[in-house]
N, C-alpha and C positions, 0 to 999 in steps of 0.2 A: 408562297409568292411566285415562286418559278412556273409551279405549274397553271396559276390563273393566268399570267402572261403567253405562256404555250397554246393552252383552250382558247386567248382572247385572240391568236394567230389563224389556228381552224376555225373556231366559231365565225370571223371574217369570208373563208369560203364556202361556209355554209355546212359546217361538219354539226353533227350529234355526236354527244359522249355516249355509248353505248356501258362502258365497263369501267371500274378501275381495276386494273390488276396486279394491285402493289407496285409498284414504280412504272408503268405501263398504263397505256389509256386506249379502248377499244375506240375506234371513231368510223360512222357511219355516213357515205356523203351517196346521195342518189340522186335520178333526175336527170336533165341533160346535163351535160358537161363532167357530170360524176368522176371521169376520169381525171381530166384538165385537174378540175379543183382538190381531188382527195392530192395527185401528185405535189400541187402548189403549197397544198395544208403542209406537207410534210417537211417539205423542202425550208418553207416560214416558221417554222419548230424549228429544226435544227438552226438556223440562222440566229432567231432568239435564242436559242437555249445556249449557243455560244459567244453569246454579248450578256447575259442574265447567269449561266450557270455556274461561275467563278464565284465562290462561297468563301468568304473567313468564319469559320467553326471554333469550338473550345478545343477541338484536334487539329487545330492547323487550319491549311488552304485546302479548299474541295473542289474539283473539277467536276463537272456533271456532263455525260454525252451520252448520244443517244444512238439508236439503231430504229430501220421503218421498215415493214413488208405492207404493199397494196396490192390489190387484186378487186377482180371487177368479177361479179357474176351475181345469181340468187342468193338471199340469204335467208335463213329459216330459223326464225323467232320465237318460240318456245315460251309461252303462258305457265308456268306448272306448277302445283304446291296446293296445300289445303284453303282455302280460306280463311280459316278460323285460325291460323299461323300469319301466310303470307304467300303471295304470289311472288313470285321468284320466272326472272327475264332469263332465257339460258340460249346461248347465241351456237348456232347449230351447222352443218351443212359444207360440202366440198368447197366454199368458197372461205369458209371458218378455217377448215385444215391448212387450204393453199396459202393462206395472209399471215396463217401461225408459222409456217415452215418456213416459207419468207423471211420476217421477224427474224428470226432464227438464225438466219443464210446470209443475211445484211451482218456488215463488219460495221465498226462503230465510225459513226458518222456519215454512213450508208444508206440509200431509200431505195429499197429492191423492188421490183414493180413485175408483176406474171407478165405473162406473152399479151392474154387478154388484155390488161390495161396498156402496155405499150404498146398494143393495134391501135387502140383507141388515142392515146396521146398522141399518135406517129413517133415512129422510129428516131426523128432524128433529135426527139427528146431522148432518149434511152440506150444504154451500150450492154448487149448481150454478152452473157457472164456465166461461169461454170452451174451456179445456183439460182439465176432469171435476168433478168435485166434492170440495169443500174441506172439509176437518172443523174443525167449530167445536166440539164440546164433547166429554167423555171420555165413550164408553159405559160403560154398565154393566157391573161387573164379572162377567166368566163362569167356572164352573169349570174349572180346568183339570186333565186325564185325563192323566196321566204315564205311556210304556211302561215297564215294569221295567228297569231298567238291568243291561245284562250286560258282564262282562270278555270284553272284544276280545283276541282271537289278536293278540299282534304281526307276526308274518307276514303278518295281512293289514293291517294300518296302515304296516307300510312297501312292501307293494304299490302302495296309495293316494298317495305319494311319489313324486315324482321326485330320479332319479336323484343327481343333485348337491345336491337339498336333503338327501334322503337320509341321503348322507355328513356332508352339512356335520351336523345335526340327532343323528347319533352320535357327534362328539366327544365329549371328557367336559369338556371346556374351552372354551368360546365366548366371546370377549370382543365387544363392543359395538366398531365401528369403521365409519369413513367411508374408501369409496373412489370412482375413478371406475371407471362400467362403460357399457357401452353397451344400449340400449334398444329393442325394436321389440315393436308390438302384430301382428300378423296378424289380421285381420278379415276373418271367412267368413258369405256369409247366401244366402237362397235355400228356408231351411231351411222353415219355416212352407206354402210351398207344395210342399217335398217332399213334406211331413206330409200333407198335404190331396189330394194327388195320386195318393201311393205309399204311403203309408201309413207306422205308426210303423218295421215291420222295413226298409225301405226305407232310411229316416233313419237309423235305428243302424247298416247298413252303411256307408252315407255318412260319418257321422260318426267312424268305429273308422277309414275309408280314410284320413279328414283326419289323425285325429290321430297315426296312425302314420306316414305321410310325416314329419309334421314332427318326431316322435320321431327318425327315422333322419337327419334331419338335421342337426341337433341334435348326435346321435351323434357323428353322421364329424366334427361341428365343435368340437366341448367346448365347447359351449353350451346354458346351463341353460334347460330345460323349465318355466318356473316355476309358470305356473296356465293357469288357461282363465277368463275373465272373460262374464256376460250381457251382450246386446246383442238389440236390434231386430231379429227375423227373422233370428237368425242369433248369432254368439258373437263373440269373442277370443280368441287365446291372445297371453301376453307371452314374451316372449323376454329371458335377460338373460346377456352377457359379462360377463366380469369379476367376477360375484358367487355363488354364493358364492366359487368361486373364479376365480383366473386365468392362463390356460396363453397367456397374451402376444398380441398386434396383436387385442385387443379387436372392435374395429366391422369389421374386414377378419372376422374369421370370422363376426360376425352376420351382415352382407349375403351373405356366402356361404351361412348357412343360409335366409335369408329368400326367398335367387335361387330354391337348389335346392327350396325349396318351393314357390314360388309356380309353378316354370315344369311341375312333374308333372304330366301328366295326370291326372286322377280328380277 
């Protein structure tokens, strides 16, 4: 519920969900005014989130608050995976590092913004700060240029898919439920000076090599491929047993996947 009200806030200036990243949402605003509007997205998130985030729970009362890093620059989109698993979106590139560090550098109920986008906003939206520049007031609003919206081929949105979400995502019955499963992030980087070195085909080899390793092992484990998360010069993928489903000794087949990836060459 929080979070459809937050995306119905960005979606208004024209934001793309790019990620989830377990309580985090990547969002991608381009075009003119890209700066204007990603600053506005942010600022109308926190605003909702602190009239929406006050929670009565079976543990009591829940505050929920957030932190934002924006940055303006290229960004490099990454196709990569077998087909015959799943293509897999993996978000790339010095403008990926600077939004993550950002993120990071924002105190809670903070929108930290690079030099870049407070050129762009003007200054006298932003107040320079030990770790980039902090937005103090809501720019003006800009218009926003909407693509035509076309019907997607299902064939190719359950490409986009992995595997065992896949399945689980075509029942016709899914019930809400709590188990235990087991957890590992894989954190790969390096990347940002692949870019700069070898340039972007370089990287997209690179990164189709990573993500199919761990597809295949994965495979041979009956362990779920579940996303690929941003990070500083480099990414994530999560890994998870036991969810959606589970074919038994949980954390024995994740380390197993985790071994046989980490120890492959490439």
């Amino acid at each position: 519920r929080v979070f459809g009200q937050l995306l119905a806030e960005a979606d208004d200036e024209g934001a793309d969900l790019l990620k989830w990243g377990g309580d985090a949402v990547l969002l991608l605003l381009d075009g003119p005014s890209h700066a204007r509007r990603a600053g506005r997205a942010a600022l109308r998130m926190h605003r909702k989130l602190a009239r929406t985030g006050r929670l009565t729970t079976s543990i009591g009362r829940v505050v929920l608050r957030a932190s934002t890093g924006v940055d303006s620059g290229p960004v490099h989109l990454v196709l990569a995976g077998n087909p015959s698993s799943h293509r897999e979106l993996v978000v790339l590139g010095p403008t990926a590092t600077r939004v993550t560090a950002l993120e990071r550098a924002a105190g809670i109920g903070q929108v930290l913004v690079s030099e870049a986008t407070a050129t762009q906003l003007g200054m006298n939206w932003a107040t320079q700060t030990d770790s980039g520049y902090r937005l103090t007031g809501m720019p003006t609003r800009a218009d926003v240029v909407r693509p035509p919206r076309v019907d997607t081929d299902p064939t190719v949105t359950e490409q986009l898919l992995p595997p065992q979400l896949r399945a689980y995502l075509s029942e016709p019955v899914r019930e809400p439920e709590h188990r235990t499963v087991a957890v590992a992030f894989l954190r790969f980087d390096g990347t940002d000076a692949l870019l700069a070195g070898d340039g972007p085909d370089a990287l997209t080899a690179a990164i189709d090599e990573l993500v199919r390793n761990v597809q295949d092992a994965t495979a041979a484990h009956e362990v779920s491929f579940h996303e690929t998360d941003v990070d500083a010069d480099g990414g994530k993928v999560m890994l998870v047993a036991g969810a959606p489903r589970s074919a038994g000794d949980d954390t024995d087949r994740l380390l197993a996947v985790v071994r046989r990836a980490v120890d492959r060459a490439g």
